[in-house]
C-alpha positions as CSV (number, residue, x, y, z in Angstrom):
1,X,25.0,29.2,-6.4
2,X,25.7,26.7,-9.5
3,X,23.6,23.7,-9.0
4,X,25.5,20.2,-9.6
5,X,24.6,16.8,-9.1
6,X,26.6,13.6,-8.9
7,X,26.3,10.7,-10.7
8,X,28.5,7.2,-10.0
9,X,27.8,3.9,-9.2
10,X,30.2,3.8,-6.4
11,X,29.0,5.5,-3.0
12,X,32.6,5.7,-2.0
13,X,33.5,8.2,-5.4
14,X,30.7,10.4,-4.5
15,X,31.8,10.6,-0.6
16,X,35.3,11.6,-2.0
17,X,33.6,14.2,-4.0
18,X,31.7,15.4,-1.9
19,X,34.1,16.0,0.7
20,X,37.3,17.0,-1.8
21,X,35.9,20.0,-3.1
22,X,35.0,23.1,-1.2
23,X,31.8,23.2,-3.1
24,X,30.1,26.8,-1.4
25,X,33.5,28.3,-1.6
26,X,33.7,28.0,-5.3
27,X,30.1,28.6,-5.9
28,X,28.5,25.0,-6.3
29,X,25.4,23.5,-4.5
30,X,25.6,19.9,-4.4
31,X,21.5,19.8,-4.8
32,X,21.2,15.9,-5.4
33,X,23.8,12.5,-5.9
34,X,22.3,9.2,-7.8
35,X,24.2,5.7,-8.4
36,X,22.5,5.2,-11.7
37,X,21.7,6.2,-14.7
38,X,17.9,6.9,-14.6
39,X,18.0,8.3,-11.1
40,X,20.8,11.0,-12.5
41,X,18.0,11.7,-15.6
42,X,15.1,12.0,-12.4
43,X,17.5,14.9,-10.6
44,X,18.2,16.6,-13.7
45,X,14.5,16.8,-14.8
46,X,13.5,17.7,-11.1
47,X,16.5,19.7,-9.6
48,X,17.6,21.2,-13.1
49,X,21.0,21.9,-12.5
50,X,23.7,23.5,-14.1
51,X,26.3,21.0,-14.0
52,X,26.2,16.9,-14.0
53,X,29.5,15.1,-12.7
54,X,28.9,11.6,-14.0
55,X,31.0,8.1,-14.4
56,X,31.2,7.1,-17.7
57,X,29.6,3.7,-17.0
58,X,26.9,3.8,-15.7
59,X,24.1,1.1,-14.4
60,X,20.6,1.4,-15.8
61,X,21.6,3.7,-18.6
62,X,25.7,4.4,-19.5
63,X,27.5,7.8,-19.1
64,X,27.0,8.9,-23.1
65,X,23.2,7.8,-23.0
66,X,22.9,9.6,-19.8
67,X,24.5,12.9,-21.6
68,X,22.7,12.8,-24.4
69,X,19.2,12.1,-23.1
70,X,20.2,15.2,-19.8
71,X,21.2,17.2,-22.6
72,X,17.4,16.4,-24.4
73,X,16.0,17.3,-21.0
74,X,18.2,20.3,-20.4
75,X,19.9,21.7,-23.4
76,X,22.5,24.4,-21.6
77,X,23.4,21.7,-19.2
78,X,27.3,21.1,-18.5
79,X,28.9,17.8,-17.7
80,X,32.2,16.8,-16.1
81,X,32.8,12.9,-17.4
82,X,34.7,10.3,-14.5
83,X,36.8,7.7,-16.5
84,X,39.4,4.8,-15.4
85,X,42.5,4.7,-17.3
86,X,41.3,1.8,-19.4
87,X,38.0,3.5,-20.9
88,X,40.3,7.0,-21.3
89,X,38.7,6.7,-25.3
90,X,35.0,5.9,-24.7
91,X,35.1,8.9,-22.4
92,X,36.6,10.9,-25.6
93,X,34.2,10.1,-27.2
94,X,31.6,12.0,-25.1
95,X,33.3,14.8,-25.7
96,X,31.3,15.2,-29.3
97,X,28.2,15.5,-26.9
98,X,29.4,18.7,-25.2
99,X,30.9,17.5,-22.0
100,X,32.9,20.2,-20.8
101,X,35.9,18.1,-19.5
102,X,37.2,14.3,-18.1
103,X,38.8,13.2,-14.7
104,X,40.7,10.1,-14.4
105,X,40.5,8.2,-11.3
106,X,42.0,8.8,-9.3
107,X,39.9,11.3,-8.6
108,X,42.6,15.0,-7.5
109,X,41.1,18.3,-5.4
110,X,43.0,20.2,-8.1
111,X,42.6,19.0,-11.0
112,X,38.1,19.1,-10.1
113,X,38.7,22.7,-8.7
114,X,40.7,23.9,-11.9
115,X,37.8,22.5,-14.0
116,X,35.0,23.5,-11.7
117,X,36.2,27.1,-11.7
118,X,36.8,27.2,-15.5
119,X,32.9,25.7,-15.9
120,X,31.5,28.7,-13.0
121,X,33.6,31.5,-15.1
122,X,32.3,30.1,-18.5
123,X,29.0,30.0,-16.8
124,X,29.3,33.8,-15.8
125,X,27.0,36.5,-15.1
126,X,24.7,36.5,-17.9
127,X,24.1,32.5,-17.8
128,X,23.2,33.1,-14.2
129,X,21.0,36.1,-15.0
130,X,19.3,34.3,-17.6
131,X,18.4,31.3,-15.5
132,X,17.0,33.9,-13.1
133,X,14.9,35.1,-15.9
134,X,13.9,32.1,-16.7
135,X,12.7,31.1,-13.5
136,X,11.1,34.4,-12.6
137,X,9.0,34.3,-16.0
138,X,7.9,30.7,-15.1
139,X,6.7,31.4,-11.8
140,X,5.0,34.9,-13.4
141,X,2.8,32.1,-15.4
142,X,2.1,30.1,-12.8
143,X,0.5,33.0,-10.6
144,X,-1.6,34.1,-14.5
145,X,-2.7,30.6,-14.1
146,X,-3.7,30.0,-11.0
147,X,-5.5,33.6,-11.3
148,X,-7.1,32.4,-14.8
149,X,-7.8,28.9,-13.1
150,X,-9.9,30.8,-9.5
151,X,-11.9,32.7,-12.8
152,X,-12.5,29.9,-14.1
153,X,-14.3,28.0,-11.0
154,X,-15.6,31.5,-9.7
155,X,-16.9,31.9,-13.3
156,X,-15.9,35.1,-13.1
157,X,-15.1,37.3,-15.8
158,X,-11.1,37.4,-16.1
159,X,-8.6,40.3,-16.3
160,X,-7.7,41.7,-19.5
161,X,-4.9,42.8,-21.8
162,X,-3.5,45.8,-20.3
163,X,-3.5,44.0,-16.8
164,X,-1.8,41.0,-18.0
165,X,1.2,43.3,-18.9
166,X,1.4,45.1,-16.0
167,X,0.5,42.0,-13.6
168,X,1.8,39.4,-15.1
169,X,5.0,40.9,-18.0
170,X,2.6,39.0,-20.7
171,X,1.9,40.6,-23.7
172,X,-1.8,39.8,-25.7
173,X,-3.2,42.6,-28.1
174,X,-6.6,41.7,-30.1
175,X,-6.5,38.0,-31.9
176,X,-7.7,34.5,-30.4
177,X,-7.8,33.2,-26.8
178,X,-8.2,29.5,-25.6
179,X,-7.0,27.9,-22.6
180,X,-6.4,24.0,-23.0
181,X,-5.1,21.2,-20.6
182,X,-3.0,18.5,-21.1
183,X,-3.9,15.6,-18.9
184,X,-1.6,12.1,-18.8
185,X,-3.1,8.9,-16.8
186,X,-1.5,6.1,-15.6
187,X,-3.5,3.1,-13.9
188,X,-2.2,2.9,-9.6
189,X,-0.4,6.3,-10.2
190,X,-0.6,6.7,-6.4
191,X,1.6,3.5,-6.1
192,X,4.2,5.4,-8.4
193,X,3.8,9.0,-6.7
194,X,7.1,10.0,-7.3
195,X,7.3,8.8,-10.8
196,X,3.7,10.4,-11.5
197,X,5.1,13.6,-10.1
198,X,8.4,13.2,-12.5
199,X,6.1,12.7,-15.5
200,X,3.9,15.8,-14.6
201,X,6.9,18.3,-14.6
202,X,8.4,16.5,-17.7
203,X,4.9,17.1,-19.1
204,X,4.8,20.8,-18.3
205,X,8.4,20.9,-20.3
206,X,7.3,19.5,-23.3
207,X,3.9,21.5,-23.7
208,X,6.5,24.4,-22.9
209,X,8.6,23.3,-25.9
210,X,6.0,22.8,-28.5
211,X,3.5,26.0,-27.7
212,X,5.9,28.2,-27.9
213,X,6.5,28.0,-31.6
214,X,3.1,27.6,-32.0
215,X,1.7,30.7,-29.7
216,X,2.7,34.8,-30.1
217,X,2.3,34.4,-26.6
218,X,1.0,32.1,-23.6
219,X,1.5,31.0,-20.2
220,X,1.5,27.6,-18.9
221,X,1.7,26.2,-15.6
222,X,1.4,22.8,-13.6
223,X,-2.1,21.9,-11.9
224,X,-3.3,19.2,-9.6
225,X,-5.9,18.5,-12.6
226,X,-2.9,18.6,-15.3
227,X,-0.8,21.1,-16.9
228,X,-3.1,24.1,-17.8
229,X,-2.1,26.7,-20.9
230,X,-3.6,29.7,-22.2
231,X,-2.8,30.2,-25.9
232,X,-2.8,34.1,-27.6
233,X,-2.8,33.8,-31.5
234,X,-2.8,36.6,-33.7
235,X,-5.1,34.6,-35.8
236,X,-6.3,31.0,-35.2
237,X,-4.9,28.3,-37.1
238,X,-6.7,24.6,-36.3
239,X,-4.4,23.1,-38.1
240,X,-1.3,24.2,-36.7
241,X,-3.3,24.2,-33.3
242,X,-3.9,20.1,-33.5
243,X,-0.7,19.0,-35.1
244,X,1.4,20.9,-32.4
245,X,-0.9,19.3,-29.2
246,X,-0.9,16.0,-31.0
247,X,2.7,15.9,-31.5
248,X,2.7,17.0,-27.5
249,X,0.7,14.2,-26.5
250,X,2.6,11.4,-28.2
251,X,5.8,13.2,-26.7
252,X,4.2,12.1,-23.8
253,X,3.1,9.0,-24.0
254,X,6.5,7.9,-25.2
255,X,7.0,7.9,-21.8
256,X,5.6,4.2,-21.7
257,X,9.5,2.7,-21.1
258,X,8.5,4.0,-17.4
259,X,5.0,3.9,-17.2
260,X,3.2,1.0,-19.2
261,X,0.2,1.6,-19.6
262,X,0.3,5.6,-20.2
263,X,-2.2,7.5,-22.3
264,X,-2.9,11.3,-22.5
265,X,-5.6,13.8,-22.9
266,X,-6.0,17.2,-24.5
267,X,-8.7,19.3,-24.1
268,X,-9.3,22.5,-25.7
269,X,-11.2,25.0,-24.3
270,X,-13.9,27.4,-26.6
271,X,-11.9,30.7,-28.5
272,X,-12.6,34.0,-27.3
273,X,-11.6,37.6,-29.1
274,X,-10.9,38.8,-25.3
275,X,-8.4,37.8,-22.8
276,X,-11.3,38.7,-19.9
277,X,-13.4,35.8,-21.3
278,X,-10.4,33.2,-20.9
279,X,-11.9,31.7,-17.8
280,X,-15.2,30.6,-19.9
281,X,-12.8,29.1,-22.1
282,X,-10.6,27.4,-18.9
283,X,-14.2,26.4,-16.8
284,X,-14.8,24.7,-20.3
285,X,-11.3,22.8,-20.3
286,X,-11.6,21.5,-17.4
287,X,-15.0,20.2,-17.9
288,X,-14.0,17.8,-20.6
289,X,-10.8,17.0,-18.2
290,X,-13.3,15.9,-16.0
291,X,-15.2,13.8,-18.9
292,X,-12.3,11.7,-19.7
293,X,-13.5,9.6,-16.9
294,X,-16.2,8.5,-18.5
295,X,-15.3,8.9,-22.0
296,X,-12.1,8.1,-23.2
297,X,-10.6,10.4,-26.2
298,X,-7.2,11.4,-27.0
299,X,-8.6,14.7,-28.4
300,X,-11.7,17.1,-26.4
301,X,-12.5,20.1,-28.3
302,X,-15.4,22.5,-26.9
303,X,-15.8,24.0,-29.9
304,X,-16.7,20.9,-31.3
305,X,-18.5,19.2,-28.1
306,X,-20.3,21.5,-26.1
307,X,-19.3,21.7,-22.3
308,X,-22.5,21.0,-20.5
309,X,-21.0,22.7,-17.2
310,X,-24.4,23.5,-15.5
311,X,-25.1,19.3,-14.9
312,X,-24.1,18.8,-11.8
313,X,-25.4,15.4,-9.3
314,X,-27.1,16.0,-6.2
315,X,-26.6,13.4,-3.2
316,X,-30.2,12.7,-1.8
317,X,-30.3,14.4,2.1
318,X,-31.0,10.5,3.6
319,X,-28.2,9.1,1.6
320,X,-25.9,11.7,2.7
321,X,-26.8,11.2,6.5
322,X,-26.2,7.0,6.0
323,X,-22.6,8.2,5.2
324,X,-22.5,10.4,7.9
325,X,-23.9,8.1,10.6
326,X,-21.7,4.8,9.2
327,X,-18.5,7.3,9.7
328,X,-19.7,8.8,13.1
329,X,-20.1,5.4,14.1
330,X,-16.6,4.5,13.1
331,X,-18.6,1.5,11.5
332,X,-16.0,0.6,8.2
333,X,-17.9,-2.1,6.9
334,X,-21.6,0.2,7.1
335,X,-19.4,2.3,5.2
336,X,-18.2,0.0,2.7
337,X,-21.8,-1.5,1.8
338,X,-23.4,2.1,2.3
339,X,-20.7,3.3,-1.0
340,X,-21.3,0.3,-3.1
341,X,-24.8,0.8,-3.1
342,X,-24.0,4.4,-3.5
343,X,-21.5,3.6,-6.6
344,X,-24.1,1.1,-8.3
345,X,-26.3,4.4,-8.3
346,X,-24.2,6.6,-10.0
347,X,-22.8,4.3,-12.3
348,X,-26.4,3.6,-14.1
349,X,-27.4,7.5,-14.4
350,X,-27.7,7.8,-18.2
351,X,-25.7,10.7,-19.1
352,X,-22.9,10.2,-17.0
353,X,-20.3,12.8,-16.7
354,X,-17.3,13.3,-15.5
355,X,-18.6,16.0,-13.7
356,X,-21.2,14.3,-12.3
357,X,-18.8,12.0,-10.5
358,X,-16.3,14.5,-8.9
359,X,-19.4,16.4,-7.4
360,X,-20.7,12.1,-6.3
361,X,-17.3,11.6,-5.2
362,X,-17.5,15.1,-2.9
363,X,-19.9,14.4,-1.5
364,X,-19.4,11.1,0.1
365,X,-15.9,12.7,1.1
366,X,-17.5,15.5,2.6
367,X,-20.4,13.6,4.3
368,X,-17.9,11.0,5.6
369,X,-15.0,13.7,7.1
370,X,-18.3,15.3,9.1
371,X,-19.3,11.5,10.3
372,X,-15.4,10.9,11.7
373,X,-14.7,14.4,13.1
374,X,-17.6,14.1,15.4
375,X,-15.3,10.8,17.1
376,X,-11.8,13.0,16.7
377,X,-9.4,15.2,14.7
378,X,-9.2,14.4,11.1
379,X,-6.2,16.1,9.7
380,X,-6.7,18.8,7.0
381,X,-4.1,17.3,4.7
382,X,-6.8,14.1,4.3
383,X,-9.1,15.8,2.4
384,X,-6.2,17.5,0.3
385,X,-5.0,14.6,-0.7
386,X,-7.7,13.1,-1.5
387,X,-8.6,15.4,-4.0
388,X,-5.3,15.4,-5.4
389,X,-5.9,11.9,-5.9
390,X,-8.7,12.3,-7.2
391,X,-7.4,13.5,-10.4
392,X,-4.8,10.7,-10.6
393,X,-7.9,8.4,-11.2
394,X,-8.3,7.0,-14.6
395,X,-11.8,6.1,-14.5
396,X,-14.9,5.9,-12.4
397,X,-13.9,2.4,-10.8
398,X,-10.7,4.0,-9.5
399,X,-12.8,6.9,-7.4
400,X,-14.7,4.1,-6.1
401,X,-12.1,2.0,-4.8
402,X,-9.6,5.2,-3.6
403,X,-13.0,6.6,-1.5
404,X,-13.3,2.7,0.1
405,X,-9.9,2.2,1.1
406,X,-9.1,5.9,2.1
407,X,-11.9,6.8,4.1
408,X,-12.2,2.8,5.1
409,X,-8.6,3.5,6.7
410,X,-9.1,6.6,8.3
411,X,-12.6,5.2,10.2
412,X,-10.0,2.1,11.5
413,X,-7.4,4.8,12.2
414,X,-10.5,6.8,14.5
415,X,-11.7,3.3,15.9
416,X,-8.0,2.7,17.2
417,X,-7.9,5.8,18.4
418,X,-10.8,5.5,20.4
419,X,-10.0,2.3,22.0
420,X,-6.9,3.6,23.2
421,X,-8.5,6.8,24.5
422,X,-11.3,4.3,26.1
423,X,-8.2,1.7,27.4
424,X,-6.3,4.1,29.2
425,X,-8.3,5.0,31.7
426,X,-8.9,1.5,32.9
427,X,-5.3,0.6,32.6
428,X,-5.0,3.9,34.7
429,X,-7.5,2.7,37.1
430,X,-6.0,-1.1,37.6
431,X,-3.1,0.6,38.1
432,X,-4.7,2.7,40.8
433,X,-6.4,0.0,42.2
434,X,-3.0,-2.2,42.5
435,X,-1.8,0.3,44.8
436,X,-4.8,0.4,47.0
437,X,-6.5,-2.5,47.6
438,X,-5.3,-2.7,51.0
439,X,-7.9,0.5,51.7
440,X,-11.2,0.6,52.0
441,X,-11.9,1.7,48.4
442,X,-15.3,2.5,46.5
443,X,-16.1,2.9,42.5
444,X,-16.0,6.8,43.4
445,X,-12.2,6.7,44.6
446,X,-11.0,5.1,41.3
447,X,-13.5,7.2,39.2
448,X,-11.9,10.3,40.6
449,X,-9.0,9.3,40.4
450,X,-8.7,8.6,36.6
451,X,-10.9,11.7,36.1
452,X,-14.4,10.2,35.1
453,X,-17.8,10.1,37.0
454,X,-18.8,7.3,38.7
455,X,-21.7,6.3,36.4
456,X,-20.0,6.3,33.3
457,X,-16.8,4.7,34.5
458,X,-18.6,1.8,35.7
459,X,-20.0,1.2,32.3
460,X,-16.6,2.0,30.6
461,X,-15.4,-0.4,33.3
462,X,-17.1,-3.6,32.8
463,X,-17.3,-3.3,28.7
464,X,-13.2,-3.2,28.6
465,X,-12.8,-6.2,31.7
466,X,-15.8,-7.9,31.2
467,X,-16.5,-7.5,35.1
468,X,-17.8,-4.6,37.6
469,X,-16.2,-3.1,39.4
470,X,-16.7,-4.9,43.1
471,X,-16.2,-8.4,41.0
472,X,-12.7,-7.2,40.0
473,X,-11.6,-5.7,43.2
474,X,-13.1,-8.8,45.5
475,X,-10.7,-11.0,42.8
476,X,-8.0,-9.3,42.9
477,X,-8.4,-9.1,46.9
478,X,-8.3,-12.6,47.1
479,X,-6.1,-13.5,44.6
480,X,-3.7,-11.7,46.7
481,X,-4.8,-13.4,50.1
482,X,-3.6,-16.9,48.4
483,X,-0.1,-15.3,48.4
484,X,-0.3,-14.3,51.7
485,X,-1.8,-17.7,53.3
486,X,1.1,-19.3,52.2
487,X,3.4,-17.5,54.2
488,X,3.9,-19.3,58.2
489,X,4.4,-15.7,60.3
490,X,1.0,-14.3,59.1
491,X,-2.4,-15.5,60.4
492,X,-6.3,-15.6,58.4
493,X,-6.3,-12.3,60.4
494,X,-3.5,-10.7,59.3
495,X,-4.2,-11.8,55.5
496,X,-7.8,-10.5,55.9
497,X,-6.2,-7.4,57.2
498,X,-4.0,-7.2,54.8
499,X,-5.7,-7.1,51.8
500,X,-8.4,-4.6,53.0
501,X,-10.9,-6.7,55.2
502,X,-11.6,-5.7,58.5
503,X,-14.4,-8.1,59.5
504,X,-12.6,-11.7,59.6
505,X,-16.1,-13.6,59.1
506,X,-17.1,-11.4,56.0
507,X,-13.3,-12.3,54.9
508,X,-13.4,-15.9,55.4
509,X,-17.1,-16.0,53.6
510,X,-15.9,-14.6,50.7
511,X,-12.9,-16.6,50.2
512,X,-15.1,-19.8,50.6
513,X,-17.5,-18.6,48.1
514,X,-14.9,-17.9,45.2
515,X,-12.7,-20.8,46.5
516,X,-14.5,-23.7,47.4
517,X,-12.2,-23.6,50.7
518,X,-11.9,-21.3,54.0
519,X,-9.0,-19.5,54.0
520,X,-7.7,-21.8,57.0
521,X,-8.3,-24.9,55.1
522,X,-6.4,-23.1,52.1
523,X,-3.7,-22.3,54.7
524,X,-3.0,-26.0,55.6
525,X,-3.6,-27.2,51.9
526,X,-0.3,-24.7,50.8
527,X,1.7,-25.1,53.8
């Protein structure tokens, strides 16, 4: 299948296309549809597909810019251009950018399926096969990566030349080694996920682009810590090396039309003569990754600064058990004051790494899912993402303030879910007693009945109503009786009867007590 994706400001154009073409018959997969201009630049970049359909005016960025900046993203891309009759020679004049062919509204089934077929045979067999290439040699470098990457944090020694090429279809022979990582910031990226997540994989496209002029080979890959690469070179050239990753990170950061305040980070990992020592040179990368919260340079270099990997931070036993009790208490604010204590700590320890903060920042994570799990499930996914988020920090204030409002939300989440668990019962057993007040019923009917013993029920009981047990039933009882006494065919002793009192003078003293009046007197008073 062709992928293709629709671009026009109209919803009612792309219905019509949508459902005017056949699109599976001829080959097409309609894989995404956008009413402006930098939403159609967000599904090329993401969906990469083979074909764009676009209006040639366009909100947010017009049908020519949209071509050529698609075409900068995605150089074999193919574009159909949408005109009215009255911009018949702007649209000609996309044709200089490549597009394949124009439709004039309004829009005809044969006219798109002429074109679309022409596109799909021009296409052919070898564009397809390529693609397929392409993408099988991409996701070969992601599994070299993410092998190179478990080395690296194992520190284990990595695989080498000859199992590369049989593994992996890359190709090394003796020369230089070095693994490097390109890391972009932005400050509250997890308020702009999906553009973080758009700026990653454009990020991972242009380190593509510029290492592989610079490398005889390499393998690069996209990492919840950045976009990790490991560079073979016949012969080192630092240089080359630095003018190529610094021309990589200003690609990037021209990325501040969408994100403001972006800035990016290369670090370079130590070179080795053998691909099995890689993961030193990875482990070593990542380090300074790590470091850029703390110190902020546009340019880490191991061979230059040396990775102090073995300094790690220690939580003290009693501290970590204060985070454990504040979260198995479900207590948010203990929590709170417990990590800015915690934070003022960390923040004075003279050297501070970056290192030192993921294993701080661990640690209260860790300390604090044991605290809630002991009150209920905590899903798996929570402590995924907060890692993940972790390396979307830009300092050490933002750790701070994403373990307080995370963790803070999940102990309120737990607390809710407790006072619903504790609520139901009772609501359970007022509903139970409802029914049978009219019986001769103990604390040990209604306990049963709502699946609790006796003891612990009461408890729950009178900390949800604010009365025991007796107190609520003998109110309700009576409550009820003041209905009943106002009625002219029943007596006192039918009432007592009634609502579960046999003996009329135990009935009658009751009703005086919480009254003021005997149920008699109450009788004539409502008549």
């Amino acid at each position: 299948m062709l992928k293709v994706v629709l671009a026009d400001d109209e919803n009612k154009v792309i219905l019509l296309m949508r459902k005017l073409i056949d699109w599976e018959a001829l080959g097409y997969e309609v894989v995404g549809v956008a009413n402006d201009g930098p939403h159609a630049l967000e599904l090329v970049q993401t969906q990469q597909p083979q074909l764009l359909i676009t209006d040639i005016r366009m909100p947010g960025c017009d049908g020519i810019e949209l071509i050529r900046r698609a075409k900068e993203l995605q150089p074999q891309l193919h574009f159909i251009v949408i005109s009215g009759y009255r911009q018949f020679e702007y649209a000609q004049s996309a044709l200089k950018y490549g597009v394949e062919d124009y439709l004039l509204k309004p829009l005809k089934q044969e006219e798109l399926s002429s074109i679309l077929l022409r596109i799909k045979d021009k296409l052919g067999e070898e564009a397809a096969v390529e693609f397929q290439l392409k993408q099988n040699s991409e996701r070969q470098q992601e599994r070299f990566i993410d092998t190179l990457k478990n080395a690296a944090d194992h520190d284990q020694p990595f695989i080498n030349a000859a199992q590369a090429d049989t593994e992996f279809g890359l190709h090394f022979a003796d020369g230089c080694y070095f693994a490097a990582l390109v890391k972009p910031d932005i400050s509250n990226a997890a308020q702009h996920l999906n553009g973080y997540q758009l700026m990653m994989q454009h990020t991972l496209e242009i380190v593509r682009q510029g290492v592989q002029t610079l490398a005889d080979e390499y393998a690069a890959a996209l990492l919840k810590e950045g976009v990790a690469i490991l560079l073979y070179m016949r012969e080192y050239q630092p240089v080359e090396v630095k003018q190529c990753f610094t021309k990589i990170r200003k690609e990037i950061e021209k990325q501040r039309d969408l994100f403001w305040d972006i800035r990016s980070t290369v670090c370079i990992g130590s070179r080795k003569d053998r691909l099995e020592q890689a993961g030193v040179s990875m482990r070593e990368a990542l380090w300074l990754c790590r470091d850029r919260l703390c110190h902020v340079q546009p340019w880490r270099d191991a061979e230059i600064e040396e990775p102090v990997c073995s300094g790690h931070y220690l939580m003290d036993a009693a501290q970590k058990k204060r985070f454990q009790d504040a979260a198995e208490y479900l207590d948010a604010n203990r929590f709170a004051q417990e990590l800015e204590s915690s934070y003022r700590y960390i923040s004075r320890r003279q050297p501070l790494t970056g290192q030192m903060l993921e294993d701080w920042f661990r640690q209260v994570l860790e300390a604090s899912l044991y605290g809630m799990q002991q009150n209920g499930s905590v899903a798996d996914r929570f402590a995924r993402t907060m890692i993940e988020d972790f390396w979307r920090c830009t300092n050490a204030q933002d750790i701070f303030l994403l373990l307080r409002q995370n963790i803070r939300q999940e102990i309120l989440r737990l607390e809710g879910e407790k006072a619903l668990r504790e609520t139901r019962p009772i609501t359970e057993a007022k509903r139970y007693i409802q029914q049978h007040y009219q019986e001769a019923l103990r604390l040990e009917d209604v306990s049963s009945a709502v699946g609790f013993n006796a003891t612990y029920f009461s408890a729950l009981f009178k900390k949800e109503t604010g009365q025991n047990f007796m107190d609520y039933l003998t109110e309700l009882r009576v409550n009820k009786s003041k209905e009943l006494l106002c009625r002219d065919d029943l007596s006192v002793q039918d009432v007592a009867e009634l609502v579960g009192y046999r003996d009329l003078k135990y009935f009658s003293r009751l009703f005086k007590k919480i009254t003021g009046v005997s149920p008699s007197d109450y009788k004539k008073l409502y008549r």
